[in-house]
C-alpha positions as CSV (number, residue, x, y, z in Angstrom):
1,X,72.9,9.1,52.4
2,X,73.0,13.1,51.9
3,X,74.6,13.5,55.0
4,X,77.6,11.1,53.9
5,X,77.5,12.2,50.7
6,X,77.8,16.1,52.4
7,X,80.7,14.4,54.7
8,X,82.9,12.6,52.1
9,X,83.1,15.8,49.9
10,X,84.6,18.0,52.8
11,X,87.1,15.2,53.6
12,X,88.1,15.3,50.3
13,X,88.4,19.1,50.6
14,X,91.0,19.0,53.4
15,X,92.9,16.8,52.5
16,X,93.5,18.6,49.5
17,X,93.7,21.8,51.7
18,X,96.5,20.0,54.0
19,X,98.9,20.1,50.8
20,X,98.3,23.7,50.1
21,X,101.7,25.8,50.8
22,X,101.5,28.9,53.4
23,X,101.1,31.2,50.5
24,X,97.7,30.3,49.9
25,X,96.5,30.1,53.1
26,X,93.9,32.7,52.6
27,X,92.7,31.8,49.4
28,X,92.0,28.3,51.0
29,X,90.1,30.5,54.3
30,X,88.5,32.0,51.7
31,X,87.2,28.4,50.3
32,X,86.7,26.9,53.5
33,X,84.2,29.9,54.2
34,X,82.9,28.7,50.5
35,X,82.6,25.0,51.4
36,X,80.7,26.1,54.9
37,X,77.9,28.3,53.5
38,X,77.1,25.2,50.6
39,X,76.8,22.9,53.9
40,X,74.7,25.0,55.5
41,X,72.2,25.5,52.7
42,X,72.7,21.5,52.0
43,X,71.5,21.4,55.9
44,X,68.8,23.7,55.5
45,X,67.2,21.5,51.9
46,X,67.9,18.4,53.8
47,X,65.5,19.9,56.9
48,X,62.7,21.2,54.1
49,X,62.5,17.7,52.1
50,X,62.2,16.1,55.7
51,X,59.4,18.5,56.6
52,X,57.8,17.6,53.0
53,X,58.4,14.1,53.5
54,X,56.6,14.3,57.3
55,X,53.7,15.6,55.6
56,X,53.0,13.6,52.6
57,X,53.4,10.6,55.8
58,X,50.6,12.5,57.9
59,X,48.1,13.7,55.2
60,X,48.3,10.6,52.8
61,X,46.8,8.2,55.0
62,X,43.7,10.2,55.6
63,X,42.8,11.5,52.3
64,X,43.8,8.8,50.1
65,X,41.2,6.4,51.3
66,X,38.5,9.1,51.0
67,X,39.8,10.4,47.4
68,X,39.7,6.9,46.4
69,X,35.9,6.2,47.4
70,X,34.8,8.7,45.4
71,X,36.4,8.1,42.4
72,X,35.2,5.0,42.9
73,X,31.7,6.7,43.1
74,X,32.4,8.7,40.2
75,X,33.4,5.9,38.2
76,X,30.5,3.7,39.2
77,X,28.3,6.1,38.4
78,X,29.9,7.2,34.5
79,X,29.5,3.4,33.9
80,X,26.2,3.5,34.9
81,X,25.3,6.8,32.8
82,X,27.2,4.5,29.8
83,X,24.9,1.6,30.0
84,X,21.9,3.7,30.2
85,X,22.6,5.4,27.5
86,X,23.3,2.2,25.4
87,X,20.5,0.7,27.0
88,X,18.0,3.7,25.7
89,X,20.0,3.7,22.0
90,X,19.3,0.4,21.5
91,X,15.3,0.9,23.1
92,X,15.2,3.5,20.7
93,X,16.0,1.8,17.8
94,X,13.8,-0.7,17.9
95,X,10.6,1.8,18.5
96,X,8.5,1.6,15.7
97,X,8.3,4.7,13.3
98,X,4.0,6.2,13.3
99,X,3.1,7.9,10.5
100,X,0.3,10.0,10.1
101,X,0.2,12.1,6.8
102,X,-0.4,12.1,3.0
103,X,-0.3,8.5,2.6
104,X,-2.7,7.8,5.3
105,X,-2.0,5.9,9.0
106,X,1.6,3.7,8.9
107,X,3.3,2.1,11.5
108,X,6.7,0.7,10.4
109,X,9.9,-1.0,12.4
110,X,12.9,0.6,12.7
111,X,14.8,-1.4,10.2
112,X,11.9,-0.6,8.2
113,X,11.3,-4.1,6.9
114,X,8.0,-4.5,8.6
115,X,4.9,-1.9,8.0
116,X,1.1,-1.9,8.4
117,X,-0.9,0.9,7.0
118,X,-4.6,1.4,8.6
119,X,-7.0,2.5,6.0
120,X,-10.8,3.0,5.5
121,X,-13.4,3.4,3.0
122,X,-17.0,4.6,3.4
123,X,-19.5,5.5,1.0
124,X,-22.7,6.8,1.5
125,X,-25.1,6.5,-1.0
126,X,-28.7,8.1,-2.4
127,X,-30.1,6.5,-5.7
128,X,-33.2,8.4,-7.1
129,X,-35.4,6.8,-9.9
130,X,-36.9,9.5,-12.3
131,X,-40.0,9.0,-14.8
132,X,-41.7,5.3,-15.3
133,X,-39.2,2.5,-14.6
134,X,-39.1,-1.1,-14.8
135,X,-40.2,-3.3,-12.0
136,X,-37.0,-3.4,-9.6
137,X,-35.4,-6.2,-8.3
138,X,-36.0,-6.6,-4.4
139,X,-32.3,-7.2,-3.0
140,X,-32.4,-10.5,-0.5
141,X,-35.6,-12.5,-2.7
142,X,-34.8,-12.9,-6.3
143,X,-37.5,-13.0,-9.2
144,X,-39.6,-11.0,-6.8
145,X,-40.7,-7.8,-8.1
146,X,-41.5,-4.3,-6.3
147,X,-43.3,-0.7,-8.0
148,X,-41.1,1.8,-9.0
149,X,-37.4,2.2,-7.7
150,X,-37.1,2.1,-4.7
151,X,-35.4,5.5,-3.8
152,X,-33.3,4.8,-1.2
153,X,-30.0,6.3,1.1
154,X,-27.9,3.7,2.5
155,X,-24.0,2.7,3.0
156,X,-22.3,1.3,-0.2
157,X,-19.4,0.4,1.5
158,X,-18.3,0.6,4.9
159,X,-14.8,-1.1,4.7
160,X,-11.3,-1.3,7.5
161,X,-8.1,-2.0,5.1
162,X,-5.1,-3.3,7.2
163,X,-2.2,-4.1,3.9
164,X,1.4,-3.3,4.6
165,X,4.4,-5.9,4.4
166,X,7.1,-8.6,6.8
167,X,10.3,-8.8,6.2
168,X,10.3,-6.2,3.2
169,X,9.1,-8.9,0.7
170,X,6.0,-10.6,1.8
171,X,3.0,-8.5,1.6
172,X,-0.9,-9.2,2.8
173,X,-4.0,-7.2,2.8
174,X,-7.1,-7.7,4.6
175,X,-10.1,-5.8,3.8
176,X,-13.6,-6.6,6.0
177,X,-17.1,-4.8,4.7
178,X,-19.5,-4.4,7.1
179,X,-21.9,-3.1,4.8
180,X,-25.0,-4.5,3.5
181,X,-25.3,-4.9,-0.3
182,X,-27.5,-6.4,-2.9
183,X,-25.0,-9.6,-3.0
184,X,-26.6,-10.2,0.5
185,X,-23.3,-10.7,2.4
186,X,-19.8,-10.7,1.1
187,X,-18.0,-9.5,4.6
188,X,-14.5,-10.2,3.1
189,X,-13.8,-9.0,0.2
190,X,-10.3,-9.1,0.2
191,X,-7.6,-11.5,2.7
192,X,-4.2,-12.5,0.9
193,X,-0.6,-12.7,0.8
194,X,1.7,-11.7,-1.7
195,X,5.4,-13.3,-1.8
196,X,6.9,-10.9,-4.1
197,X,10.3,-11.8,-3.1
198,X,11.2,-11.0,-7.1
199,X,8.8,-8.6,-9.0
200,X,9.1,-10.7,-12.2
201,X,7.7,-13.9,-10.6
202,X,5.2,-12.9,-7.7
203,X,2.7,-15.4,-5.7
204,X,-0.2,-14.5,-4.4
205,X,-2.8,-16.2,-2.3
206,X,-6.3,-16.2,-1.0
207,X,-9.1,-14.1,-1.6
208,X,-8.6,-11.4,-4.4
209,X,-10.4,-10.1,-7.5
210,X,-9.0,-12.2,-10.3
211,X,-7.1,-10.4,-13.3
212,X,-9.8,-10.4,-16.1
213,X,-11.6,-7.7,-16.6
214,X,-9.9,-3.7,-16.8
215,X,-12.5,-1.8,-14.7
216,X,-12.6,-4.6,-12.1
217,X,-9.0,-4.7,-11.3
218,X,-9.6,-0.6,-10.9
219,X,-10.0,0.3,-7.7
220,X,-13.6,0.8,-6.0
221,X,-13.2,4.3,-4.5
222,X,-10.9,5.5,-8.1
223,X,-13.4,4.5,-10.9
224,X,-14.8,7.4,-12.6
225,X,-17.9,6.5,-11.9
226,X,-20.5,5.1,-8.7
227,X,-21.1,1.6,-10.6
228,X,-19.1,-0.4,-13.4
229,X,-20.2,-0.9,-16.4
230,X,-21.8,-4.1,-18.4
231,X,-18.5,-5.9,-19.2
232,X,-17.5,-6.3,-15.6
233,X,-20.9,-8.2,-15.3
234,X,-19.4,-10.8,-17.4
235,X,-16.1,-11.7,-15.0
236,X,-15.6,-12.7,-11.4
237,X,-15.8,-10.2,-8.8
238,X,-13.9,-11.9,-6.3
239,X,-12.6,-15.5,-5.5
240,X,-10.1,-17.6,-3.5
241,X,-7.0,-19.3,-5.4
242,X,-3.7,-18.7,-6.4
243,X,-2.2,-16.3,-8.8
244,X,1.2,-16.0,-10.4
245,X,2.1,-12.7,-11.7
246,X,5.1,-10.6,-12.6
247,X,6.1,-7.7,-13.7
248,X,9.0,-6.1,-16.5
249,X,10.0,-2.9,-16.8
250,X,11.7,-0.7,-20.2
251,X,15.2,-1.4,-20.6
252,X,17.5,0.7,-18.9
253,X,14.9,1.4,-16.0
254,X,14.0,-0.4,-12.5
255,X,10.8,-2.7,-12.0
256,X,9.2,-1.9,-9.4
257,X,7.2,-4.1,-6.9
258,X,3.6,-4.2,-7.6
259,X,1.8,-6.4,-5.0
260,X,-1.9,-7.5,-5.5
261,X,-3.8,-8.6,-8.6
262,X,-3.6,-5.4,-10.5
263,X,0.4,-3.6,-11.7
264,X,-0.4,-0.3,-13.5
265,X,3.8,1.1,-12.8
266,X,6.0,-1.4,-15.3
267,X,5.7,-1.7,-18.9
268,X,4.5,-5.3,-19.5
269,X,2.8,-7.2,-16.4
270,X,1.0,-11.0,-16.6
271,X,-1.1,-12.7,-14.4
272,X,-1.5,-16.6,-14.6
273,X,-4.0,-18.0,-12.0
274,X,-6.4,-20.8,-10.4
275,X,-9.4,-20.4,-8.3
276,X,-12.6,-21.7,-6.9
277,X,-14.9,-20.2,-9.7
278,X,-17.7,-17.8,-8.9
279,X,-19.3,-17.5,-12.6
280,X,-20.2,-14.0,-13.9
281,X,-20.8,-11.0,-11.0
282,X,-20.0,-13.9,-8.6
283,X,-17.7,-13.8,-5.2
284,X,-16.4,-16.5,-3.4
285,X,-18.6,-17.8,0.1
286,X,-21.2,-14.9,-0.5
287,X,-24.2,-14.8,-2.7
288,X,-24.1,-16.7,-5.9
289,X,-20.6,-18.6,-4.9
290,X,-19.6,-22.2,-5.5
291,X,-22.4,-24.6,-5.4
292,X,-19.7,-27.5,-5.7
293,X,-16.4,-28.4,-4.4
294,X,-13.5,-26.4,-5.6
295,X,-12.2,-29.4,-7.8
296,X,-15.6,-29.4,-10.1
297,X,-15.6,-25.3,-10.7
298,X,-11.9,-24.5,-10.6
299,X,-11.3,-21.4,-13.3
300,X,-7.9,-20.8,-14.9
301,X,-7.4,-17.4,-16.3
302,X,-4.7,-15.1,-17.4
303,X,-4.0,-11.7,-18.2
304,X,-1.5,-10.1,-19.9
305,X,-1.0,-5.9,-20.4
306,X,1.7,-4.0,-21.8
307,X,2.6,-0.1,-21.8
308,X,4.8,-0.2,-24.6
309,X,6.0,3.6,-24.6
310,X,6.8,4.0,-21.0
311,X,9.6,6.3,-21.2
312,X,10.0,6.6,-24.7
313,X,10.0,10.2,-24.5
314,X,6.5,10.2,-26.7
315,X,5.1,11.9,-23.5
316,X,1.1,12.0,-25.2
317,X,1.5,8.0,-25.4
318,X,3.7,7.5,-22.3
319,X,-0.2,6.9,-20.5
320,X,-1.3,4.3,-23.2
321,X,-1.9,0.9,-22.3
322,X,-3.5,-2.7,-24.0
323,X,-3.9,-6.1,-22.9
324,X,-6.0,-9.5,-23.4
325,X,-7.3,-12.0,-20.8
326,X,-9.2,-14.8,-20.7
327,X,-9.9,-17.4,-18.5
328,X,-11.5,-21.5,-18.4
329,X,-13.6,-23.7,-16.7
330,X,-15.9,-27.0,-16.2
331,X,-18.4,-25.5,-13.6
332,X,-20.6,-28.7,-12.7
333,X,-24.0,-27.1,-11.9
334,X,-22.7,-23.9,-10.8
335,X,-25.4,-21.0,-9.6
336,X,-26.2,-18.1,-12.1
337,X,-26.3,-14.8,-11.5
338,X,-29.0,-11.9,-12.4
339,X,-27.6,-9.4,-14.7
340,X,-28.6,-6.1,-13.4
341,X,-27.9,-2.4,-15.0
342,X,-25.2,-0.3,-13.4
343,X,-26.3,1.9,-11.7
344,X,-29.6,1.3,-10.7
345,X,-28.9,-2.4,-9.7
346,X,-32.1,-3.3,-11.8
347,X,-32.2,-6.5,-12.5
348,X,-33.3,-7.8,-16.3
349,X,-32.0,-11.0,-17.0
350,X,-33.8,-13.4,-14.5
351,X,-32.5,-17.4,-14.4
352,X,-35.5,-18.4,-12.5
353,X,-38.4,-17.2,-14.9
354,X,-38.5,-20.2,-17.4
355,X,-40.2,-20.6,-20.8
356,X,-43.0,-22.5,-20.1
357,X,-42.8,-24.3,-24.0
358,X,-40.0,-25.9,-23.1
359,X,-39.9,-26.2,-19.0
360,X,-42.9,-28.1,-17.1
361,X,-42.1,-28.4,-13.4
362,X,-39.7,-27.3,-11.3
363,X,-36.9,-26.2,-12.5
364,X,-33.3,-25.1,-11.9
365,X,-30.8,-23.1,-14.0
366,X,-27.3,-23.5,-14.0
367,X,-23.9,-23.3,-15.5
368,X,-22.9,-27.0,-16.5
369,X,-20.2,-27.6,-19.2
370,X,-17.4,-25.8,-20.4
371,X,-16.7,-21.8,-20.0
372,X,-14.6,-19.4,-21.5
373,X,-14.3,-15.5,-21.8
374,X,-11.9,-13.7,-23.8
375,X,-11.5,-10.4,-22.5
376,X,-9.7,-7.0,-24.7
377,X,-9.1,-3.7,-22.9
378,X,-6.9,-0.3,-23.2
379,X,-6.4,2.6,-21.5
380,X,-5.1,5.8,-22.1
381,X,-4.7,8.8,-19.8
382,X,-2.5,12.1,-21.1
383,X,-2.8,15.1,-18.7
384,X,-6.2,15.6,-17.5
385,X,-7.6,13.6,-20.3
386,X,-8.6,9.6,-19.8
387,X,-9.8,7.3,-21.9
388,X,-10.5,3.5,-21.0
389,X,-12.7,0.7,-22.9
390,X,-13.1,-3.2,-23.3
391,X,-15.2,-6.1,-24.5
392,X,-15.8,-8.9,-23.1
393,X,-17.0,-12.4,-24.9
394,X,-18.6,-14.7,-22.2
395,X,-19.6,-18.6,-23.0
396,X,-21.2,-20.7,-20.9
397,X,-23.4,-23.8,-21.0
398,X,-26.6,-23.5,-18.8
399,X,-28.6,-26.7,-18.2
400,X,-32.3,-27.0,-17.0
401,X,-32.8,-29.9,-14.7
402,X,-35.2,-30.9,-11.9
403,X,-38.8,-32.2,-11.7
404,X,-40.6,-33.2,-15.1
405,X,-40.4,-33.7,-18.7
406,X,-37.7,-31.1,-20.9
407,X,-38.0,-30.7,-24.1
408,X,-35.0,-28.5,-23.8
409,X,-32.5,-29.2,-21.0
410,X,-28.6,-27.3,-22.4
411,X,-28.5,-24.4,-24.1
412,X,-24.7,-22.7,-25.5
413,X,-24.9,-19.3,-24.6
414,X,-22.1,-16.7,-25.5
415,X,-23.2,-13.1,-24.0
416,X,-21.3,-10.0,-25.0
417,X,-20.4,-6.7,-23.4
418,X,-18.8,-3.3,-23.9
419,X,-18.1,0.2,-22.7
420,X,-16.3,2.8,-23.7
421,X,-15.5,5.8,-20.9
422,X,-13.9,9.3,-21.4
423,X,-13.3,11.7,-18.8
424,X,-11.5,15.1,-18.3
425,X,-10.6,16.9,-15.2
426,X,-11.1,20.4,-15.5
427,X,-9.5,21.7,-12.8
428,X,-6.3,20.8,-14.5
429,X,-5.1,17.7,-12.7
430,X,-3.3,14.7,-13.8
431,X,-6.2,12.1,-14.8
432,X,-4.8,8.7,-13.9
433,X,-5.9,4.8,-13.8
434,X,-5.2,4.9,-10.0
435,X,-7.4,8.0,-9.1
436,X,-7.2,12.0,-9.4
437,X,-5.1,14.0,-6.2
438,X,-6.0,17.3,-6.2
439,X,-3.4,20.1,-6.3
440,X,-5.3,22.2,-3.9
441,X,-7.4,21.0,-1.3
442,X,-10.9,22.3,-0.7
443,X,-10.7,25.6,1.2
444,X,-13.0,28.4,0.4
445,X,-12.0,30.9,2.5
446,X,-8.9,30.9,0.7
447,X,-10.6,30.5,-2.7
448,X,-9.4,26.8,-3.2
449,X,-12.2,24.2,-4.3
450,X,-10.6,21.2,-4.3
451,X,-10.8,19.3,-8.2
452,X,-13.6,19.0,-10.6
453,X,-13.2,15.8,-13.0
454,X,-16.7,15.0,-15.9
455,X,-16.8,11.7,-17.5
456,X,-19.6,10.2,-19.4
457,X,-19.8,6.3,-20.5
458,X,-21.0,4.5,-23.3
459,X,-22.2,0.6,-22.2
460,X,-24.2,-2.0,-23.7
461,X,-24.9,-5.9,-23.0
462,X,-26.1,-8.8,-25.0
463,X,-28.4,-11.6,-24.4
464,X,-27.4,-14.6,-27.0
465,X,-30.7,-14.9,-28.5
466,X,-30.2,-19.2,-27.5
467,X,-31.1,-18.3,-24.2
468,X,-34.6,-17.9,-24.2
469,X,-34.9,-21.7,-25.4
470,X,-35.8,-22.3,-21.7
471,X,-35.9,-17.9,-19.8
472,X,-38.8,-16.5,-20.4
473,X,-38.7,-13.5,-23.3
474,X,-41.5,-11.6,-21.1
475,X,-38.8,-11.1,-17.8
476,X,-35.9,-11.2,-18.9
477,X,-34.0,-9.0,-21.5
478,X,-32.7,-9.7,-24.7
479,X,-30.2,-6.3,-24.4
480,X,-29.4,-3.4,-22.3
481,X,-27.6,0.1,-23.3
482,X,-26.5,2.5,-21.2
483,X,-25.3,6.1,-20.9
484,X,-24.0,7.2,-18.3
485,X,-22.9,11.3,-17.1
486,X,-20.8,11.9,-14.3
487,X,-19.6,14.6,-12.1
488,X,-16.9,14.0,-9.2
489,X,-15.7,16.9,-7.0
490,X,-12.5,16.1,-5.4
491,X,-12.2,17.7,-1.7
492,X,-9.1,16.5,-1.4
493,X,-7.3,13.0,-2.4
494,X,-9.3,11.3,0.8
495,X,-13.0,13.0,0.7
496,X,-15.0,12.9,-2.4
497,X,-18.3,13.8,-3.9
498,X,-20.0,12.0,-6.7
499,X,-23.4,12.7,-8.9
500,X,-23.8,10.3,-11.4
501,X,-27.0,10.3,-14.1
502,X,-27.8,7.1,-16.0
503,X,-30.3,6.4,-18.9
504,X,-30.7,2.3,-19.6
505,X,-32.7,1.3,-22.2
506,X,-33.6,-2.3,-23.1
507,X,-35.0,-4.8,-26.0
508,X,-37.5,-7.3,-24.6
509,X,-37.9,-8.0,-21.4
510,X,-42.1,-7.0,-20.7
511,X,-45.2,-8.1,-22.0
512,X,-47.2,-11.1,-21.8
513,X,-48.5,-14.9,-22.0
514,X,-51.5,-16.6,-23.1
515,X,-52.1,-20.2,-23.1
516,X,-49.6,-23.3,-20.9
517,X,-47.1,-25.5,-21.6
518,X,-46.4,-25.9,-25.5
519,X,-48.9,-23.9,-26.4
520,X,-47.8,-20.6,-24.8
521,X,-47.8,-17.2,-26.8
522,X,-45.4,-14.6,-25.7
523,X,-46.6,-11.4,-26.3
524,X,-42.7,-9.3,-26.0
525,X,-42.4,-5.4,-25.8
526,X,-39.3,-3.9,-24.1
527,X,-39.0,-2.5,-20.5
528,X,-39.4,0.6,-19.8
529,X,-36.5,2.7,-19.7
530,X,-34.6,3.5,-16.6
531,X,-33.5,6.5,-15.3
532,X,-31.6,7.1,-12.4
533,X,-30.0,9.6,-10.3
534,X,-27.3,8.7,-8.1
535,X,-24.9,10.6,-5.0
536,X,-22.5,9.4,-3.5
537,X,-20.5,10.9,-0.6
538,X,-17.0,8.8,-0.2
539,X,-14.4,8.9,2.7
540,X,-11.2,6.3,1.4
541,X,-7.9,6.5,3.1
């Protein structure tokens, strides 16, 4: 096509050339010569693109095919590198985030609606009577009586806490105690689950401690001191049923989820429950629990608390806190419990020991009839200053029935109980409901000891006077007052040290009998005092 192209264009040129007079023959030479030189270097391009053309025909065939496998190589491989890395993005966001710090052992999923949090308590204890003490309770055979004491080390509580949450708003907690105590076995104390879907209108369910008394609802490694006092006697320590509580903050602010039997972060918090019934001190499937189907000794209680200046800006109220609970039931023959003092575990009201003027054979005693408690409490905690106290009113009707004639057979009885608590922390800290964290962990070397908090405790318990129509005067108590002095050094927020010293005195309770049946003379003094000296070395995380 060049070639022609070349060919045409010269023909043109002589034809044009032909007309040209004689005159211009040499400027047409000169344009021939012109014409020839463009030909020739036309001749020499064509001869260069054929030479390029040759080559791209030799070398393409045998490179291509090889250029081509490896980019297919290459590519194979990038789109392998691609899915790998999109295979280990998405592995990687779904592995589970461990935790391992201030707030103990966690484990949460990556879209961090599921957690579990690993926990532990352990308290060893040594309890050391001082001076002449009453005759002491023998844990494991009651209304049997031992000498003095006993002294004695062992574990208090020996606990694995597994709590934590599914799918952001359904919480549990299970707590096992593998430690032996003087309520014989109670190996679960705690196993429930939470809905808390809303925080104003919570459910939970299955074993928990039910919302009555203050102290109770307190945790059992934060309490300011190794024992609770006399009013917790008088309420539940654990049961099975069904709770519905919520919570309500101040206007303005956020309420906050609070899961469990006990919300100490909002401003006003109820609790409206049912459960199986235990009776004072009692706990569900241990020692002292139902004696009767669930339908015969269901209790419904309620609770409600308010911390009215929460964020009011009246920062030495802003830790103040009052609230009333009460609770209901029919028990139909439902065990009783022995009242025992605090810290020593002594126990002076016995429900087996009967008055003989008015019992002849054998005997039981137990809670039959209607039951009530009314139950008034308060807080308040400003800086390292705390303050808690409450009463409690318990009714109850006990019947005496079994083998031979009764003169007497139910009695009304409406036992009372009180406490008042102060504490301070010296070492600065904020004193809370929930438990004192040290701002400096114990370190000597580097002249940090850790936090130093005193407390002492006021406590007394009455007997309504009713009940010894059918207890004996002579073994059981008719009151018990204690006080209480405590010392707890703070390691750090896990590791703790407590002393605790405790004088209980009493009103009846000793002395003796002359003469059977309706013609017995009780001959009353009161118990010995009771001094004890407790220690108690605590590991709760």
């Amino acid at each position: 096509m060049k070639n022609f192209r070349r060919t045409a264009i010269a023909s043109v040129i002589n034809l044009a050339l032909a007309g040209i007079p004689d005159a211009h023959a040499a400027d047409a030479e000169a344009l021939e010569r012109r014409i020839r030189e463009l030909e020739s270097r036309l001749e020499k391009l064509d001869q260069a693109e054929a030479l390029k053309a040759k080559a791209v025909a030799y070398t393409t065939p045998a490179v291509l095919p090889e250029v081509e496998k490896l980019n297919r190589k290459v590519n194979t491989l990038e789109r392998k590198l691609e899915v790998q890395d999109e295979v280990n993005t998405s592995a990687f966001k779904k592995l589970p985030i461990f935790e391992a710090g201030a707030d103990g052992f966690k484990i949460t999923s990556s879209d961090k609606k599921h957690q579990l949090r690993i926990g532990g308590t352990v308290q060893t204890d040594y309890r050391n009577f001082l001076g002449d003490n009453p005759r002491a309770w023998i844990p494991g055979s009651p209304g049997s009586y031992g000498g003095i004491g006993p002294d004695s080390i062992f574990i208090r509580q020996g606990r694995i806490i597994l709590e934590g949450r599914v799918f952001n708003d359904i919480y549990f907690k299970i707590m096992p105690d593998f430690a032996q105590n003087t309520n014989n076995t109670n190996l679960l104390p705690d196993a429930y689950v939470d809905f808390a879907y809303i925080p104003q209108a919570s459910l939970l369910v299955g074993k928990f401690k039910p919302s009555i008394g203050l102290e109770r609802l307190q945790g059992d490694t934060t309490t300011a001191f190794l024992e609770r006092a006399f009013p917790t006697n008088l309420a539940p320590n654990r049961d099975v049923g069904i709770q519905l509580h919520g919570a309500f903050a101040m206007p303005g602010y956020k309420t906050e989820t609070a899961p469990g039997p006990i919300d100490t972060k909002n401003a006003f918090t109820y609790q409206v429950g049912i459960t199986g019934g235990t009776g004072d001190s009692g706990n569900a499937f241990g020692f002292g629990g139902p004696t009767s189907s669930f339908a015969n000794n269901k209790e419904f209680d309620g609770r409600i608390f308010a911390q009215p200046f929460q964020h009011s800006g009246y920062a030495w109220l802003e830790g103040f806190g009052v609230g009333l609970s009460g609770s209901f039931s029919n028990p139909d023959h439902q065990t009783l419990q022995p009242q025992k003092t605090p810290l020593g575990q002594t126990q002076f009201i016995d429900y087996t020991s009967l008055n003989a003027q008015t019992q002849t054979g054998a005997r039981t005693i137990t809670a039959d009839g209607r039951s009530n408690r009314i139950y008034p409490q308060a807080f308040w905690y400003k800086g390292p200053f705390g303050l808690m106290g409450e009463y409690v009113a318990s009714t109850q009707t006990l019947n005496a029935s079994g083998a031979g004639a009764s003169r007497q057979n139910n009695v009304s009885q409406t036992n009372t109980a009180a406490q008042v608590q102060v504490s301070y922390v010296v070492t600065g800290e904020d004193n809370r409901f929930d438990g004192v964290k040290p701002m400096r962990n114990f370190d000597p070397l580097n002249g940090s000891w850790g936090a130093l908090q005193l407390a002492a405790r006021w406590t007394e318990l009455n007997v309504d006077k009713d009940t010894f129509q059918i207890l004996d005067p002579t073994k059981s108590a008719s009151k018990a007052t204690a006080g209480t002095f405590g010392a707890n050094w703070f390691l750090n927020q896990y590791a703790l040290i407590r002393f605790d010293y405790e004088y209980v005195s009493f009103n009846g309770g000793a002395g003796t009998t002359t003469g059977t049946g309706a013609n017995t003379v009780y001959h009353v003094t009161n118990r010995p005092s009771e001094q004890v000296l407790s220690t108690r070395f605590q590991l709760a995380f």
